[in-house]
C-alpha atoms as a printed R data frame, in Angstrom:
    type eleno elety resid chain resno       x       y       z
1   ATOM     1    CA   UNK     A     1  88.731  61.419 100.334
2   ATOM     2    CA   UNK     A     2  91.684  59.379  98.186
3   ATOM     3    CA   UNK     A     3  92.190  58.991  94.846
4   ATOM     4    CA   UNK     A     4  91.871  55.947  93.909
5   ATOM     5    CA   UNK     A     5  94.126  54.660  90.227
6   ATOM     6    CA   UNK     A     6  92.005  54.802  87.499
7   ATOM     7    CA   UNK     A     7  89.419  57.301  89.018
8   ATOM     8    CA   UNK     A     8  89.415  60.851  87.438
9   ATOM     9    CA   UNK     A     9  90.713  63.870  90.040
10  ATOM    10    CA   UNK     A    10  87.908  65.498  91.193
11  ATOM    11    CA   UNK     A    11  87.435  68.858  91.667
12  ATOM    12    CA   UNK     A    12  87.128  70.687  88.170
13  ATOM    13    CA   UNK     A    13  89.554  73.910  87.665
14  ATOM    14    CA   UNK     A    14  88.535  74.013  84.432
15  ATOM    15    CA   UNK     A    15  84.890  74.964  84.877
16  ATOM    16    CA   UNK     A    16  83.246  77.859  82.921
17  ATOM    17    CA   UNK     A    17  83.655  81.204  85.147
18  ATOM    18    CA   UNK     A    18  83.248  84.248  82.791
19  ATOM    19    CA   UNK     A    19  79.377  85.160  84.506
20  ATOM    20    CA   UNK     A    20  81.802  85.703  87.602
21  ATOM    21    CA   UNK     A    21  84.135  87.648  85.841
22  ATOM    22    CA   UNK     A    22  81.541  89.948  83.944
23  ATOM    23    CA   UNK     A    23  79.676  90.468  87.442
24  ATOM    24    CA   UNK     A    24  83.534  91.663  88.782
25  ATOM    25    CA   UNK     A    25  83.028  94.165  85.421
26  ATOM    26    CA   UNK     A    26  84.967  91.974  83.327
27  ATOM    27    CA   UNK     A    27  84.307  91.409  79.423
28  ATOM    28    CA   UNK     A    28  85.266  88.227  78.927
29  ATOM    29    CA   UNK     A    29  87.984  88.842  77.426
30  ATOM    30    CA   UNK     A    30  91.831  86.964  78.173
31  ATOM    31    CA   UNK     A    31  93.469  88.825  80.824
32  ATOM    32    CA   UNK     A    32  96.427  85.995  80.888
33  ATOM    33    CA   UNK     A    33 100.151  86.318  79.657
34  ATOM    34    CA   UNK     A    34 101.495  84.565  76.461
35  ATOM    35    CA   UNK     A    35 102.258  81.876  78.312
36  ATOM    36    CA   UNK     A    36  98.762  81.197  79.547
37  ATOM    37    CA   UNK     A    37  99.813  82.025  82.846
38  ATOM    38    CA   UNK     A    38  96.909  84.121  85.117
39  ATOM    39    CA   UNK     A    39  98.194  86.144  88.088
40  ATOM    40    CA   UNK     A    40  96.389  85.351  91.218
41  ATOM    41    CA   UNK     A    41  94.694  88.014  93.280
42  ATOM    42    CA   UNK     A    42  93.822  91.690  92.715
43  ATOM    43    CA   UNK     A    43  90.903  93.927  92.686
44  ATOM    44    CA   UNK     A    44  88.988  94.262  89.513
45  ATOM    45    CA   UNK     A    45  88.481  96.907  86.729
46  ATOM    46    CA   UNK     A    46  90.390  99.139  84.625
47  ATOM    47    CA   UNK     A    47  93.742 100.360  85.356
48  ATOM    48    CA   UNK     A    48  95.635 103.695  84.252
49  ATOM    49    CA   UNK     A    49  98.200 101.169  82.383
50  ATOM    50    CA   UNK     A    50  95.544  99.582  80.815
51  ATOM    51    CA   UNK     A    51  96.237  95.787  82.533
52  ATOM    52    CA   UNK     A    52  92.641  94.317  84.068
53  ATOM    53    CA   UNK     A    53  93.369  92.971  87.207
54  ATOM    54    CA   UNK     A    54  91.238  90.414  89.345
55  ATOM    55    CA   UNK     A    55  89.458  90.576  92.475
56  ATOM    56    CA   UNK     A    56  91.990  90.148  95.556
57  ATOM    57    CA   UNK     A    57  90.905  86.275  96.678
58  ATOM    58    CA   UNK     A    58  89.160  84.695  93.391
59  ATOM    59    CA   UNK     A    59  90.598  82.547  90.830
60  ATOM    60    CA   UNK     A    60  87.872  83.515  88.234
61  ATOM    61    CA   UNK     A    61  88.699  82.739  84.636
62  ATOM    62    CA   UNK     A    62  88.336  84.960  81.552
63  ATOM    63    CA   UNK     A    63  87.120  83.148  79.091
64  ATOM    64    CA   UNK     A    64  83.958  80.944  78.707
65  ATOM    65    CA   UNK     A    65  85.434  77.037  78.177
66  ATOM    66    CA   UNK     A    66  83.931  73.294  78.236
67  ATOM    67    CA   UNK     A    67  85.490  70.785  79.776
68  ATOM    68    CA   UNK     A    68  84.679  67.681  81.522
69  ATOM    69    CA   UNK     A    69  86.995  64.308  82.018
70  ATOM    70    CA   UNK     A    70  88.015  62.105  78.923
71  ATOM    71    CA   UNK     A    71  89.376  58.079  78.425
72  ATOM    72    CA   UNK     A    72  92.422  59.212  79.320
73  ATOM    73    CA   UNK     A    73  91.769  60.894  82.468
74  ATOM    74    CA   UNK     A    74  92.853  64.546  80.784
75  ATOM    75    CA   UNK     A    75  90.616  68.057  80.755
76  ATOM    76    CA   UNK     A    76  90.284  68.877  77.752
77  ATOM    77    CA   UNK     A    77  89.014  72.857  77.137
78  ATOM    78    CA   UNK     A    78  86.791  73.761  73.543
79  ATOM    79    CA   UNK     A    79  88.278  76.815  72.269
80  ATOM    80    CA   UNK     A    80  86.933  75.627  69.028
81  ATOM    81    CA   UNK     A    81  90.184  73.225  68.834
82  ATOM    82    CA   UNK     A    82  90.461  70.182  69.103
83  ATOM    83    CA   UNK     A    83  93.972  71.295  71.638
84  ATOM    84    CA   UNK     A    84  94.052  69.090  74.470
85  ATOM    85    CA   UNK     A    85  95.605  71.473  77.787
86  ATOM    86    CA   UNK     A    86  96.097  70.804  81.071
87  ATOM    87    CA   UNK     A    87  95.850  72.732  83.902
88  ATOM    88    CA   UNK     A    88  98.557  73.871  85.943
89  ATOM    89    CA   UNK     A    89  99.471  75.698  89.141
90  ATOM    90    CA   UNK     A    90 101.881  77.883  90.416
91  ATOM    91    CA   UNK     A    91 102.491  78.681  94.299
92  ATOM    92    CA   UNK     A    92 105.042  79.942  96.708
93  ATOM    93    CA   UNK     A    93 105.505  77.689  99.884
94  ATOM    94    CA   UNK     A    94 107.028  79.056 103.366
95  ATOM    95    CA   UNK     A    95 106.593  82.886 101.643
96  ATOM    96    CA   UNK     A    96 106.770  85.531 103.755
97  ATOM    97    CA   UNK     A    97 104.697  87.676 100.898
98  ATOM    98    CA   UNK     A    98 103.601  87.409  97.469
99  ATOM    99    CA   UNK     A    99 106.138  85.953  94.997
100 ATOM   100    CA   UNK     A   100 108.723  84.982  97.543
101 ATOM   101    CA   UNK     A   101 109.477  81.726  99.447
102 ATOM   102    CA   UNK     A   102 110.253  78.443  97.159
103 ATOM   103    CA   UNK     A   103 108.202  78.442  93.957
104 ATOM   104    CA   UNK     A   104 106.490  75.397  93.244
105 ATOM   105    CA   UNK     A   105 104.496  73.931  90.107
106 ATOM   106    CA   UNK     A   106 101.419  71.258  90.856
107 ATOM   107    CA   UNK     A   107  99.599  69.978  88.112
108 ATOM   108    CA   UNK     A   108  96.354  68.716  90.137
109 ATOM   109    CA   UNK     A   109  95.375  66.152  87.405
110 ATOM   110    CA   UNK     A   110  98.534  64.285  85.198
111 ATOM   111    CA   UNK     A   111  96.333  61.268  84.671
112 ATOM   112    CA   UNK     A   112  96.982  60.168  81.469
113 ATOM   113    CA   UNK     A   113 100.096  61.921  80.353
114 ATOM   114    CA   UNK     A   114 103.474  60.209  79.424
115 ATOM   115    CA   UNK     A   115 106.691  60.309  81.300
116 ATOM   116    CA   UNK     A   116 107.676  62.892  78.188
117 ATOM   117    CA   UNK     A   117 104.642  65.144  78.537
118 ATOM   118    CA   UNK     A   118 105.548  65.240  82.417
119 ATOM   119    CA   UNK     A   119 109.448  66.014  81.662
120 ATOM   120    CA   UNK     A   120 108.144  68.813  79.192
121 ATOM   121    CA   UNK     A   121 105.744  70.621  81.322
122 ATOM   122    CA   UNK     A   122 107.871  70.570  84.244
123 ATOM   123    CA   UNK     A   123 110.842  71.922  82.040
124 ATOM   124    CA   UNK     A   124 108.014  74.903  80.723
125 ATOM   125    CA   UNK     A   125 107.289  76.226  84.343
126 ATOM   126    CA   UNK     A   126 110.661  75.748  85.291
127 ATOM   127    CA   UNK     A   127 109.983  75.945  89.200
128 ATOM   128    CA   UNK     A   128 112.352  74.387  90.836
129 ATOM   129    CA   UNK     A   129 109.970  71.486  91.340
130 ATOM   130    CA   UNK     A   130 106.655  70.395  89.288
131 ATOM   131    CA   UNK     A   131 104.281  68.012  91.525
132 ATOM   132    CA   UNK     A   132 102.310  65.823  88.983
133 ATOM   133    CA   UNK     A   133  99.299  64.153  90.778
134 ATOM   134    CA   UNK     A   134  97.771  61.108  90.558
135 ATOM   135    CA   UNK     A   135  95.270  58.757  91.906
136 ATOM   136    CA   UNK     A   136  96.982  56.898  94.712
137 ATOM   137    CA   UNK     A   137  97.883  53.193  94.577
138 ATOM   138    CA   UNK     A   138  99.124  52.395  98.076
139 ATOM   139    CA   UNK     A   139  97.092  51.685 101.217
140 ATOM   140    CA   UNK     A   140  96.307  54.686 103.187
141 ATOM   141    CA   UNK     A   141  97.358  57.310 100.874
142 ATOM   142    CA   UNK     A   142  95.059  59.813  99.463
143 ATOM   143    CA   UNK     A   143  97.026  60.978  96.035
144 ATOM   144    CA   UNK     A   144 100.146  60.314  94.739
145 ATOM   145    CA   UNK     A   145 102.540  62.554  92.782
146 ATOM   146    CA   UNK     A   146 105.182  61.956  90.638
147 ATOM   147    CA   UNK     A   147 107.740  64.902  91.206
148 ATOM   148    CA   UNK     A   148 110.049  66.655  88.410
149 ATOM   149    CA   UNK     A   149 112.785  68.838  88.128
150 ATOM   150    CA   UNK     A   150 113.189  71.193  84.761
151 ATOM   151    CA   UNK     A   151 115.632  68.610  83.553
152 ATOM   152    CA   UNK     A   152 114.461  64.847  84.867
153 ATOM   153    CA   UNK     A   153 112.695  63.122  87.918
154 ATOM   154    CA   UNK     A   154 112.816  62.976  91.692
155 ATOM   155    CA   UNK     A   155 112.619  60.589  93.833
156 ATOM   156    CA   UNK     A   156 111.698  62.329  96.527
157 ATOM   157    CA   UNK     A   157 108.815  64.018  97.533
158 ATOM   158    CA   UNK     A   158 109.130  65.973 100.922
159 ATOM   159    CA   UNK     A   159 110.415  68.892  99.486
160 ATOM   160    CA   UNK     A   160 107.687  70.037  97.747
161 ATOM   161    CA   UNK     A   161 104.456  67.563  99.447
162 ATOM   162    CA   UNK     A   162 103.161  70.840 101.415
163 ATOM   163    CA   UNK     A   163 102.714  72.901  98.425
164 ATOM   164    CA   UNK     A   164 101.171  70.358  96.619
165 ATOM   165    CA   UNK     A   165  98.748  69.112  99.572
166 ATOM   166    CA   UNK     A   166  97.277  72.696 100.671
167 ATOM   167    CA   UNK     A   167  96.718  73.515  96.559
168 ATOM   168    CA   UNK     A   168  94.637  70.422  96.552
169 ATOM   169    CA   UNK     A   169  92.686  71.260  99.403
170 ATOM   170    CA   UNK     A   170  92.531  75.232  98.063
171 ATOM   171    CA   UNK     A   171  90.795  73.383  94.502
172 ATOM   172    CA   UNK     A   172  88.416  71.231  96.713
173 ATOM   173    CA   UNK     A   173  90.275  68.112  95.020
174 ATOM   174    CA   UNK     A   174  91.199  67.083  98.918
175 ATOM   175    CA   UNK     A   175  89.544  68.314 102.129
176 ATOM   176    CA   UNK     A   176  91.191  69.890 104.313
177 ATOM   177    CA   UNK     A   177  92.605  68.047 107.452
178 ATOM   178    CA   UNK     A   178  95.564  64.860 107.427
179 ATOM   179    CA   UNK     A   179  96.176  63.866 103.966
180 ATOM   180    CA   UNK     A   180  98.554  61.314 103.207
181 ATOM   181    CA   UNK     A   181 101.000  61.773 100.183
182 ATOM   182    CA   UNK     A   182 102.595  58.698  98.216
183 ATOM   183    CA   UNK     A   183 105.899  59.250  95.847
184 ATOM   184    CA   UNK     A   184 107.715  56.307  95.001
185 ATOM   185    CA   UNK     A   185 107.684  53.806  98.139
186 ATOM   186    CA   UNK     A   186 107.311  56.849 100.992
187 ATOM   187    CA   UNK     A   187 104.468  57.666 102.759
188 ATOM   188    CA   UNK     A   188 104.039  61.811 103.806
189 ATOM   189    CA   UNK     A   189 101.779  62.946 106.054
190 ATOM   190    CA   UNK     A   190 100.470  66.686 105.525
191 ATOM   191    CA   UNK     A   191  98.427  68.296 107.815
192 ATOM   192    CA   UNK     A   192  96.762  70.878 105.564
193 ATOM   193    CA   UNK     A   193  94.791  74.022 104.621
194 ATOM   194    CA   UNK     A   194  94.159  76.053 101.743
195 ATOM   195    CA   UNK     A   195  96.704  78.411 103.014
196 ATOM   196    CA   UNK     A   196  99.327  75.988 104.186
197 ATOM   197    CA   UNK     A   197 100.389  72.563 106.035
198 ATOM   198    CA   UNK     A   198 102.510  70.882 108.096
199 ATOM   199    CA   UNK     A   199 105.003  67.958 107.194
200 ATOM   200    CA   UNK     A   200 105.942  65.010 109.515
201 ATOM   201    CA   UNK     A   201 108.614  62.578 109.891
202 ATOM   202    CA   UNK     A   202 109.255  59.626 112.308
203 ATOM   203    CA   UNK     A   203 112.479  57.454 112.452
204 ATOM   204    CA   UNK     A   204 115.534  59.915 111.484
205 ATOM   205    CA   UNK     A   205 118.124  58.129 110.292
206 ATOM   206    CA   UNK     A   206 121.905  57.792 111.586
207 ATOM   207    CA   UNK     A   207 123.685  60.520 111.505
208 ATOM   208    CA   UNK     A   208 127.330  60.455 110.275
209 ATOM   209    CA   UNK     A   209 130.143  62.498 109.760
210 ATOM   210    CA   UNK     A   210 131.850  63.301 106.448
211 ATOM   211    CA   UNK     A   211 134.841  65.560 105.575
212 ATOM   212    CA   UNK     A   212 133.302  69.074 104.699
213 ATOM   213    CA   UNK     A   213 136.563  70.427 102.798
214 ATOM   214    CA   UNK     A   214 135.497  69.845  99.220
215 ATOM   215    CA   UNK     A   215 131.725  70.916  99.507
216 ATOM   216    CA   UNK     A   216 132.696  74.218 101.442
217 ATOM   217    CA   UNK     A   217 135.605  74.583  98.146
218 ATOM   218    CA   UNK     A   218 132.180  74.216  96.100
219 ATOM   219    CA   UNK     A   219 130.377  76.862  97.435
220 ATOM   220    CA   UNK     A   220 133.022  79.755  98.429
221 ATOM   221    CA   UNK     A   221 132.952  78.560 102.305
222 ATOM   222    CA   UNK     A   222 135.973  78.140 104.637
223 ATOM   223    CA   UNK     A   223 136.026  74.644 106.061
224 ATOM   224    CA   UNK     A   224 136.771  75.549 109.509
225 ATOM   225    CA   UNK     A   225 135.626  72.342 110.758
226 ATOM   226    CA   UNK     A   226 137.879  69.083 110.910
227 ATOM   227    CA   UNK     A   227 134.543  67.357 110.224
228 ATOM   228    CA   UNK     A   228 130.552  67.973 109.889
229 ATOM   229    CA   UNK     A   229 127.456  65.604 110.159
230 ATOM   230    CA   UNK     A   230 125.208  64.891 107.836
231 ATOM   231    CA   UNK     A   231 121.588  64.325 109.203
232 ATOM   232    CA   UNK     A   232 117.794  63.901 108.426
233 ATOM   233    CA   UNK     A   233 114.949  61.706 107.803
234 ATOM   234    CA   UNK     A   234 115.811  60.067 104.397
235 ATOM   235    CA   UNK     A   235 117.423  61.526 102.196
236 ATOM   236    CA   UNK     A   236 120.232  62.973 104.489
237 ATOM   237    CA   UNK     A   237 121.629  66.193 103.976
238 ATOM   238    CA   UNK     A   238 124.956  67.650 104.612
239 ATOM   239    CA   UNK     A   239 124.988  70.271 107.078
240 ATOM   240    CA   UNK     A   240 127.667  73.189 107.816
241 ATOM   241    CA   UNK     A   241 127.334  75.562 110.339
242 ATOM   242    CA   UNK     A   242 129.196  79.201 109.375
243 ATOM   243    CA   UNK     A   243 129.227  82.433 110.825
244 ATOM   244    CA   UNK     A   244 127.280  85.007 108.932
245 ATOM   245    CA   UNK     A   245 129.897  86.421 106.803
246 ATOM   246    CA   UNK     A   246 130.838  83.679 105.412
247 ATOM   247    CA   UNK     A   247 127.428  82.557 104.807
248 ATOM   248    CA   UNK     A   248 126.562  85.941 103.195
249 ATOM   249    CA   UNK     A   249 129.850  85.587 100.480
250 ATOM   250    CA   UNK     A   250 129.421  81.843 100.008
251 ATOM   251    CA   UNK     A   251 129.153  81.574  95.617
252 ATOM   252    CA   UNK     A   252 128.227  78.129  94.309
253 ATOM   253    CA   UNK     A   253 130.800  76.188  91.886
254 ATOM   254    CA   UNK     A   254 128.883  74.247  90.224
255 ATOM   255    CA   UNK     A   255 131.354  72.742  87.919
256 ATOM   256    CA   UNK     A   256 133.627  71.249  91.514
257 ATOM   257    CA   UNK     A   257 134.199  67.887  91.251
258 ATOM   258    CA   UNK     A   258 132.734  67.336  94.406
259 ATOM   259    CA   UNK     A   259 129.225  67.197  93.175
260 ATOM   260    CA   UNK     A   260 129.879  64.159  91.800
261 ATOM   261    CA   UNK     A   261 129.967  62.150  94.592
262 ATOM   262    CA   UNK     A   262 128.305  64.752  97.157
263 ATOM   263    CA   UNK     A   263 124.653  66.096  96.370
264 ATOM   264    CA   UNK     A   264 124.189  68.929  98.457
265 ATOM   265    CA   UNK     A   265 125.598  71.486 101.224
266 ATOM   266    CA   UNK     A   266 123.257  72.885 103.621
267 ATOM   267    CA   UNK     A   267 124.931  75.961 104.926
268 ATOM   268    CA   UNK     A   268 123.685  77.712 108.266
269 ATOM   269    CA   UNK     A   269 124.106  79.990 111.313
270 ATOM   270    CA   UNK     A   270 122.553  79.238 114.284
271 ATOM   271    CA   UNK     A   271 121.391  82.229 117.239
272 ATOM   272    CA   UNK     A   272 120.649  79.858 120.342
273 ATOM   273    CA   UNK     A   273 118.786  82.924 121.939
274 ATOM   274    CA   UNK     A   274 116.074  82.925 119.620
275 ATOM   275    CA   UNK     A   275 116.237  79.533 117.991
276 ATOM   276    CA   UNK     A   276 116.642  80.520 114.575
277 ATOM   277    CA   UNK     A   277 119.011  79.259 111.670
278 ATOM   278    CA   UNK     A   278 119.714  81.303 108.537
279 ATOM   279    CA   UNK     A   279 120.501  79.260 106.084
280 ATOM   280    CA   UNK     A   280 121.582  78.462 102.059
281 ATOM   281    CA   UNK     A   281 120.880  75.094 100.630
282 ATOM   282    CA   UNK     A   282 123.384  74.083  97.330
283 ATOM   283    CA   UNK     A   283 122.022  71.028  95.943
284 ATOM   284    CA   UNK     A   284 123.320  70.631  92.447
285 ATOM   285    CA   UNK     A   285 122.925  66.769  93.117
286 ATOM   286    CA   UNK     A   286 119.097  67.400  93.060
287 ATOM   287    CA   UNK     A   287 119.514  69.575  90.093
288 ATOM   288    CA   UNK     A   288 118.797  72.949  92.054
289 ATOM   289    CA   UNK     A   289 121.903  75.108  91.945
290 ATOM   290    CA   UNK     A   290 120.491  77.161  95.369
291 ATOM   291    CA   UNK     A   291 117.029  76.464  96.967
292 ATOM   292    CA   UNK     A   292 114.935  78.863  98.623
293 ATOM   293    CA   UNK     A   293 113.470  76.519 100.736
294 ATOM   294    CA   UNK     A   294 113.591  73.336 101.383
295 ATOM   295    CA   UNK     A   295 111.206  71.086 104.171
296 ATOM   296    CA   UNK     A   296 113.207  67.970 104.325
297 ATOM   297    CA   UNK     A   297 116.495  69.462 104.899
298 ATOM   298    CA   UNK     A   298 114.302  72.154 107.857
299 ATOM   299    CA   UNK     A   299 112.949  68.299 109.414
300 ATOM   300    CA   UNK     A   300 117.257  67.444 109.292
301 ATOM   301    CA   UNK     A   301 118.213  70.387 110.710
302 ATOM   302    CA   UNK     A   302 116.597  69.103 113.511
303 ATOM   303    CA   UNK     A   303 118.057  65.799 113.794
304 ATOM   304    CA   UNK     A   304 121.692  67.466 113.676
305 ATOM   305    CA   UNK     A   305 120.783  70.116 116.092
306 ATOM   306    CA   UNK     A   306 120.055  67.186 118.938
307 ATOM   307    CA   UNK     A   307 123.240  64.958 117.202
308 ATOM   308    CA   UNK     A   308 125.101  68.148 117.796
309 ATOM   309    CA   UNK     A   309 124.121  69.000 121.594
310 ATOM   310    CA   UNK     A   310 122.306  71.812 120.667
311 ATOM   311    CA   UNK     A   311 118.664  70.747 121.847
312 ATOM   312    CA   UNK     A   312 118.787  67.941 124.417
313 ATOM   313    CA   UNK     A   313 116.014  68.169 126.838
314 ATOM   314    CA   UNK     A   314 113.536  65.440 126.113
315 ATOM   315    CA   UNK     A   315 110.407  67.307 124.620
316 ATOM   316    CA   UNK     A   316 109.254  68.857 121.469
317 ATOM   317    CA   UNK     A   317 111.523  71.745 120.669
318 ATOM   318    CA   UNK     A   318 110.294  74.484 118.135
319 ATOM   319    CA   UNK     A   319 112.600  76.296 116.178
320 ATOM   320    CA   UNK     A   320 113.058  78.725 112.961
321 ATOM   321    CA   UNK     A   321 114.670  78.191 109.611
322 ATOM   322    CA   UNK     A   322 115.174  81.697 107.223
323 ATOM   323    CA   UNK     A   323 116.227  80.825 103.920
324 ATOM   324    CA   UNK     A   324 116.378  82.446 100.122
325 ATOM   325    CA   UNK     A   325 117.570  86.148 101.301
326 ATOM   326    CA   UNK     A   326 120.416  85.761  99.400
327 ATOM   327    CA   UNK     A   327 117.863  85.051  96.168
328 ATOM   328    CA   UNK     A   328 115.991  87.229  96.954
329 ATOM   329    CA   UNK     A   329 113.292  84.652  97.618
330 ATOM   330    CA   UNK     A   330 112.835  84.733 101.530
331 ATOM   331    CA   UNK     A   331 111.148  81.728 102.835
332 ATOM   332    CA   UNK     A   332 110.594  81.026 106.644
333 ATOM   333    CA   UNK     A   333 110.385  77.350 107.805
334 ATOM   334    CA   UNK     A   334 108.729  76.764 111.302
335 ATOM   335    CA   UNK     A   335 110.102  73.529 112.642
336 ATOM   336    CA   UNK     A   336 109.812  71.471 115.523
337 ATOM   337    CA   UNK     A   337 111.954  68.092 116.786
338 ATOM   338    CA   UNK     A   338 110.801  65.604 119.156
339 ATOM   339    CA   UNK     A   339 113.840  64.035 121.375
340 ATOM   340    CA   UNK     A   340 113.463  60.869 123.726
341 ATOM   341    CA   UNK     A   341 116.778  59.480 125.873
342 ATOM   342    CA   UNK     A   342 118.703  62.105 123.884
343 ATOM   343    CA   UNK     A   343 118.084  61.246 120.474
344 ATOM   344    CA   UNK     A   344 116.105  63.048 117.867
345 ATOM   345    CA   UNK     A   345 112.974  60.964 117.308
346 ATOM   346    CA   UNK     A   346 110.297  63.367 114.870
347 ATOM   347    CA   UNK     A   347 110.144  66.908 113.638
348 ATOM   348    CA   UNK     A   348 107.704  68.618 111.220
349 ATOM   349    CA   UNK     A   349 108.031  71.410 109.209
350 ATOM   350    CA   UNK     A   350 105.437  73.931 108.788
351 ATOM   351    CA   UNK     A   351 105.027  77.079 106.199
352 ATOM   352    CA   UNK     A   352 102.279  79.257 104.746
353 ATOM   353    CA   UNK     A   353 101.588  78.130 100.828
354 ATOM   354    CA   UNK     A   354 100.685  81.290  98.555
355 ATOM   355    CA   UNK     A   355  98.974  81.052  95.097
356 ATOM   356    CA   UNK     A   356 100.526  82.820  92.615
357 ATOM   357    CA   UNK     A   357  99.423  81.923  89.097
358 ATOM   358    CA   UNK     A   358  97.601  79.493  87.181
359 ATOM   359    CA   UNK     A   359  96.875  78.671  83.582
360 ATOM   360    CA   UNK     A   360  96.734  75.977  80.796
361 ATOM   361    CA   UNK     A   361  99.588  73.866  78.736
362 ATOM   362    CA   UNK     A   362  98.842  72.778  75.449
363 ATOM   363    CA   UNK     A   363  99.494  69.274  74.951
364 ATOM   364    CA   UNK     A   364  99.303  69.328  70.845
């Protein structure tokens, strides 16, 4: 299935669900926070503290509502307003349990809404990244998304196109299987479930060596090395191997002047026994101060693990990225790389996607 431009997103999240939640002994009625926002996933009834939780596995809705598509390609909900809202998710990619791992926002339909409705929503979740998706416009793709930051725009969408493509599938917007996600002039494959997916990449780029003193000054981190490598599929990241102390005390300064020519520092240890990297990704240059997780820099850790001699054998290699400890947001990234003649020529990066809640935005 693709979404075509111009052709509402199907799959309705908005549909009426409160027989469902009075059959689970519900009454109908709101059982969300101030926000809006509905946790995801507990049993049903009364509790001694008086919350009402939800049955473990359902998504059901506590509150009879219309809603059906409009001109504009928004869902509007009748609460006996004329409020337009727009539905919104919330999940944890590459999380090792509930509310862990990298948090993500995906609005499943932003047809319709302006580049200043998009920059507001994204800064009221305030995930590290909102996916906003759209019918696709390029050949072969299947939706497109259009991928904020609280405080402006991306232009990339790797980071976050796993999260995005197994919440589609989980709505029944997309089935599951290969789908193909467009953001700006890239093409990302997702192989995905309603519990997960796997990103790949062809054609790395070069790799090339930069001087890590003033990013390791930036984030508390001796500079041991007379030079590092900076790696990946596009965009590249700057990589830094550490030992685990140093890794452990490392303290972002945001205000270096570094960042303003550098945009990240993707600091690691690496155990060649069990082919696992812990890791801490700075990126003030993408406007994340630390990450929890992040799939394109797991897909370049791969490319600078052949550059640096590390995996050489030609093959598919499979190794482990940890990250977010330190936020107390573990995340585990299960990676492979591809080499031919030496050089790293794939990888894909693979994690579990956990819902964790969901709700509605008022537009007006």
């Amino acid at each position: 299935m693709t979404l075509h431009k111009g052709q509402p997103v199907p799959g309705n999240p908005n549909a009426p669900r409160r027989a469902e939640h009075e059959r689970a002994g519900g009454t109908g009625e709101r059982d969300t926070d101030r926000g809006g926002h509905r946790k995801v996933g507990h049993a049903a009834g009364p509790t001694t503290d008086g919350i009402r939780h939800e049955a473990r596995g359902t998504t059901t809705d506590h509150q009879a509502r219309a809603s059906g598509p409009t001109t504009d390609g928004l869902r509007h909900e009748a609460h006996g307003t004329a409020t337009d809202h727009i539905r919104y998710e919330v999940v944890d990619m590459f999380a090792d349990r509930p509310l862990t791992g990298c948090a993500l926002g995906v609005v499943p339909d932003a047809s319709g809404l302006s580049d200043e409705d998009l920059a507001a929503v994204a800064a009221e979740l305030n995930t590290s990244e909102t996916a906003f998706v759209l019918p696709a416009t390029a050949p072969g793709a299947t939706h497109r998304v259009r991928v904020f930051t609280p405080t402006g725009e991306s232009p990339f969408g790797g980071h976050s196109a796993i999260g995005t493509a197994a919440t589609l599938v989980r709505l029944g917007v997309l089935p599951a299987g290969r789908v193909v996600q467009e953001c700006g002039p890239k093409l990302q494959p997702v192989d995905a479930t309603a519990d997960g997916g796997t990103l790949s990449a062809t054609n790395p780029l070069d790799s090339e060596e930069f001087d890590p003193t003033g990013l390791a000054r930036a984030c508390g981190l001796p500079a041991d090395l007379p030079s590092a490598t900076a790696a990946g599929f596009g965009p590249a990241f700057h990589f830094l191997p550490v030992c685990p102390d140093a890794l452990a005390d490392a303290r972002l300064h945001a205000d270096d002047p570094v960042w303003a020519d550098r945009t990240d520092l993707f600091a690691f240890t690496w155990d060649p026994d069990t082919r696992t990297a812990r890791a801490r990704m700075f990126a003030p240059g993408y406007r994340m101060p630390e990450d929890p997780a992040c799939a394109s820099a797991g897909l370049g850790l791969g490319v600078w693990l052949v550059s640096a001699g590390l995996l050489t054998d030609d093959g598919t290699h499979r190794f482990t990225v940890h990250q977010g400890v330190e936020l107390g947001r573990p995340s585990t990234l299960d990676c492979t790389v591809t080499v031919e003649g030496g050089r790293a020529v794939a990888g894909s990066v693979s994690g579990v996607v956990r819902p964790a809640l969901d709700g509605r935005i008022a537009l007006s």
